[in-house]
C-alpha positions as CSV (number, residue, x, y, z in Angstrom):
1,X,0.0,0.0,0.0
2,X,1.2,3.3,-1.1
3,X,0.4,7.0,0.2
4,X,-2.3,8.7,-2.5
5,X,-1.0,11.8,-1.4
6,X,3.0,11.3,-1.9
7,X,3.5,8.2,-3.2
8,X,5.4,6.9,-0.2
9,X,5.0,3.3,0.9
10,X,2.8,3.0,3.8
11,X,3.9,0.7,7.1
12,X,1.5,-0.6,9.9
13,X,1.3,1.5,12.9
14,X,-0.8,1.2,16.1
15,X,-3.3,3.6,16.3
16,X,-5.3,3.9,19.9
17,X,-9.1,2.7,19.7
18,X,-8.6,1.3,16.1
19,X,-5.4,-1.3,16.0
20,X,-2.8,-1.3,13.3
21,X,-3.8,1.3,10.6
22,X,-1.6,2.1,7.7
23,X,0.6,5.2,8.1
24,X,2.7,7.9,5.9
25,X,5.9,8.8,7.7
26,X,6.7,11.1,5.3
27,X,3.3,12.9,5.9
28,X,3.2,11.8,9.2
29,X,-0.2,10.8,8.7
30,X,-2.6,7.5,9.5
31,X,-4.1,6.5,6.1
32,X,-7.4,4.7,6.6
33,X,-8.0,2.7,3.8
34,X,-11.2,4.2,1.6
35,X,-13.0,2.3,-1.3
36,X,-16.1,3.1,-3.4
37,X,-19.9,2.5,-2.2
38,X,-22.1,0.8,-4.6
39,X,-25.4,-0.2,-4.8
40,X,-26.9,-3.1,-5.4
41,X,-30.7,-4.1,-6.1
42,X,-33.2,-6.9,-5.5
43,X,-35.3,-5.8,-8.4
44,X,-39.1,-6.7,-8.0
45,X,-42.5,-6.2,-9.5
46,X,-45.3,-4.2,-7.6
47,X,-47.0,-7.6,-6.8
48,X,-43.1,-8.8,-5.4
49,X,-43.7,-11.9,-6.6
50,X,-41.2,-12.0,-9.5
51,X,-37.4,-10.9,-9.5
52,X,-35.6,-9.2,-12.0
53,X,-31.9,-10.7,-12.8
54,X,-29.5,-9.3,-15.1
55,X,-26.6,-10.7,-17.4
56,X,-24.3,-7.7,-18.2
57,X,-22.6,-7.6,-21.8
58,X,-19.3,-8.9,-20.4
59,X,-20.7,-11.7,-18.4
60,X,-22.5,-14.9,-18.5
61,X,-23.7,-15.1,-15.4
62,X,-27.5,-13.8,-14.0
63,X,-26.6,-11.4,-11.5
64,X,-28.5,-8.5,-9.4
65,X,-28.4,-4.8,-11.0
66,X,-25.7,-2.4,-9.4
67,X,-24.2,0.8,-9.7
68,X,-21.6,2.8,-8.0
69,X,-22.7,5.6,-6.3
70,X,-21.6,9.2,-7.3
71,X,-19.5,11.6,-5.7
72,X,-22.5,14.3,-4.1
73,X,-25.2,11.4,-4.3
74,X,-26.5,9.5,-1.9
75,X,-27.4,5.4,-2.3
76,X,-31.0,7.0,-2.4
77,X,-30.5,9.2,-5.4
78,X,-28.7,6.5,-7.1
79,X,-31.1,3.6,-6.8
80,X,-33.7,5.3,-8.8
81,X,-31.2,6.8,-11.0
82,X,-29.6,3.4,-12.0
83,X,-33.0,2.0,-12.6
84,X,-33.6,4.5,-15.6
85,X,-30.7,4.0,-17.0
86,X,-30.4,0.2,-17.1
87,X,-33.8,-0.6,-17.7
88,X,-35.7,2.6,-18.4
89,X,-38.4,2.0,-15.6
90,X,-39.2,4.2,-12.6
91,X,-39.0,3.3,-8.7
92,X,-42.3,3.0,-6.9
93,X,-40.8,2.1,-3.7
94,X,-37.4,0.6,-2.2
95,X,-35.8,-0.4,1.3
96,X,-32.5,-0.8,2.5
97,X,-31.7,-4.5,3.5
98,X,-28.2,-4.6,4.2
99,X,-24.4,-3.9,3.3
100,X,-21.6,-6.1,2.6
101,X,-18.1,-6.0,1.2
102,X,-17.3,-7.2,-1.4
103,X,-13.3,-7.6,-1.6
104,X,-13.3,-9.0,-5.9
105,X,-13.7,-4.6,-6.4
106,X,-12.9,-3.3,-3.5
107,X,-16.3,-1.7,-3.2
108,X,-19.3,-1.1,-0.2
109,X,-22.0,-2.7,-1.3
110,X,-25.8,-1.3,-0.5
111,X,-28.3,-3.8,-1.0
112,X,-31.7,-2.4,-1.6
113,X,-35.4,-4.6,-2.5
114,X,-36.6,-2.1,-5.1
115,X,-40.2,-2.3,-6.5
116,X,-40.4,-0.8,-10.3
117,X,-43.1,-0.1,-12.1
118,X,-45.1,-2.5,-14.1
119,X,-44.2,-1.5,-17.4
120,X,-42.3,-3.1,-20.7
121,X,-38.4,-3.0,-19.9
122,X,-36.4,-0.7,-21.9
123,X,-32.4,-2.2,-21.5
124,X,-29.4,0.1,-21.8
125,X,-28.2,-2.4,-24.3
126,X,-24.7,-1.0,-23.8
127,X,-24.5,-2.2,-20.6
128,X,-27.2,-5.9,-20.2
129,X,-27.1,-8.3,-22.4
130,X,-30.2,-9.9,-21.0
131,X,-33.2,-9.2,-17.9
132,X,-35.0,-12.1,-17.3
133,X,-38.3,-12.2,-14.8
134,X,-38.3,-14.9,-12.2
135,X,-40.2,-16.5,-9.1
136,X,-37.9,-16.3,-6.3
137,X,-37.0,-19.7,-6.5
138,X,-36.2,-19.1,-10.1
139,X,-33.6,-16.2,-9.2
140,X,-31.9,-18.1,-6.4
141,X,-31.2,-20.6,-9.2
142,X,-30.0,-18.8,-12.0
143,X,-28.2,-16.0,-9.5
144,X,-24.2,-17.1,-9.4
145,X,-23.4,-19.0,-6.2
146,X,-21.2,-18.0,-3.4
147,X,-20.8,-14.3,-4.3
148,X,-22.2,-11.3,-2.9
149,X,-25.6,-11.0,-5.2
150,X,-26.5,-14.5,-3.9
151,X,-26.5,-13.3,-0.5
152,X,-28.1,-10.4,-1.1
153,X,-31.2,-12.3,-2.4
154,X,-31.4,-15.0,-0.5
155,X,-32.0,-12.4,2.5
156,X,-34.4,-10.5,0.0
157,X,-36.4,-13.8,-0.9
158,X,-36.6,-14.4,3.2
159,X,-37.8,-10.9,3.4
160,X,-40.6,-10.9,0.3
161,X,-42.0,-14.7,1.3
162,X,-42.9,-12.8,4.4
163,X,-44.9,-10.7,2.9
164,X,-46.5,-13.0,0.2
């Protein structure tokens, strides 16, 4: 790990009430590690009864939608805002689940269950290859296993068969 500031090469120092931190001796400065905050979305209908999975252009795998969050924006703005631009529909209604870090980016992620509305899908081509409609079950299938979008929705199925 390197200084962002000057470059220098950063050593482990202990740092009272949070442990070994990195640290700049030339800026004589504790570096806490920062990453980027993402979203990411448990897509549903308004009856929540079918999720909405995604395969990206570069992938093959069904995965949740996501998108980083801008600098000035909060996960709030960005949820409906990544909505329109990946699938050209509008938010009727989300709720935070959870958060989770994912280490593959480096990157906060901000899990939301996100009700759209119902209305024909119009995909940002550039950027899905595919959105496929699913039961539940259905998405907990098809959704990669072992990464961060699987457990994402297998705490958002637990959370909509309560409410079915």
């Amino acid at each position: 790990m390197y200084c962002k500031q000057c470059g220098e090469k950063l050593t482990l120092r202990f740092c009272e009430n949070e442990g070994l931190v990195p640290y700049c001796d030339k800026c004589e400065a504790y570096k806490f590690p920062q990453f980027n905050v993402a979203v990411s979305m448990v897509v549903t209908n308004r009856a929540q009864d079918k999720i909405l999975l995604a395969k990206h252009v570069e992938d093959d795998d069904f995965i949740l939608f996501a998108g980083y969050i801008k600098k000035g924006e909060n996960a709030e703005k960005t949820v409906p805002r990544e909505i329109k631009e990946e699938l050209g529909l509008d938010v009727v209604k989300c709720k935070y689940m959870s958060s989770k870090y994912h280490s593959k980016k480096d990157v906060l992620m901000l899990n939301f269950i996100v009700i759209v509305e119902d209305k024909p899908l119009k995909i940002n081509e550039d950027e899905i290859a595919e959105a496929r409609w699913c039961t539940p079950d259905e998405a907990l299938q098809l959704i990669r296993k072992g990464t961060t979008a699987e457990f994402f929705l297998i705490n958002a199925v637990k959370e909509l068969k309560r409410k079915i």
